[in-house]
N, C-alpha and C positions, 0 to 999 in steps of 0.2 A: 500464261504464267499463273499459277495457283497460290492465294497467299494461304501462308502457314497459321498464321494469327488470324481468325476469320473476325473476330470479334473488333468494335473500334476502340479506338485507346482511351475515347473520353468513357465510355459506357464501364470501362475498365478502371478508371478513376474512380467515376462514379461509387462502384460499387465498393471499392477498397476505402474512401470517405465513407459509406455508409456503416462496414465493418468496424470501424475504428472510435465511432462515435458511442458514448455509454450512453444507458440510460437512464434512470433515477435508480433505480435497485442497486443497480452495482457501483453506483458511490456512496449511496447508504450503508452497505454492506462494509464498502471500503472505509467509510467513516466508522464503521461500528468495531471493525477490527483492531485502526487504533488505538481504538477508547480503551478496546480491552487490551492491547500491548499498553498502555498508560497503566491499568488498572494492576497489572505483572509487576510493571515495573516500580508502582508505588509498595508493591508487598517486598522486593525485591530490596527496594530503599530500607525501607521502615525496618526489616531483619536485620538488616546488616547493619544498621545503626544499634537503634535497643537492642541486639540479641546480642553483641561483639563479636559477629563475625567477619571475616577476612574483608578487607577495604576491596575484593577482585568482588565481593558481591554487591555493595554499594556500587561501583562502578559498573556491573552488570543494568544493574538497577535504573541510574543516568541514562546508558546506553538503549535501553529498553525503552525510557521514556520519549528521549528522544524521536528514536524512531518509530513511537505511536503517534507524534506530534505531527510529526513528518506526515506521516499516512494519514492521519484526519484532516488535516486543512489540507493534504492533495485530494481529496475525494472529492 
């Protein structure tokens, strides 16, 4: 009888943990992306306050921050 899966299943773990683990670059990266969704969303804010436009851009704005926040302290 021949197995199909020649490979063993920890070696297959193994490797799938290795995949999955970052490493510094790419939560720097992922830090730096929020900063810059923050940095959107503060121009976002500020316009649509001082400039009088529509409260959907202020709220775009919150929204945007939000989810730079989000993205830098997950990195």
């Amino acid at each position: 009888m021949t197995d199909s899966h020649p490979d063993d299943p920890v070696d297959r773990v193994a490797a799938a943990e290795a995949e999955m683990e970052d490493d510094a670059t790419d939560r720097v990266t992922d830090a730096l992306a929020g900063l810059a969704f923050c940095l959107v969303a503060l121009q976002f804010t500020v316009a649509g306050v001082f400039d009088g436009s529509s409260f959907l851009t202020v709220l775009a704005g919150v929204g945007l921050g939000g989810f730079g926040v989000v993205k830098a302290l997950n990195a």
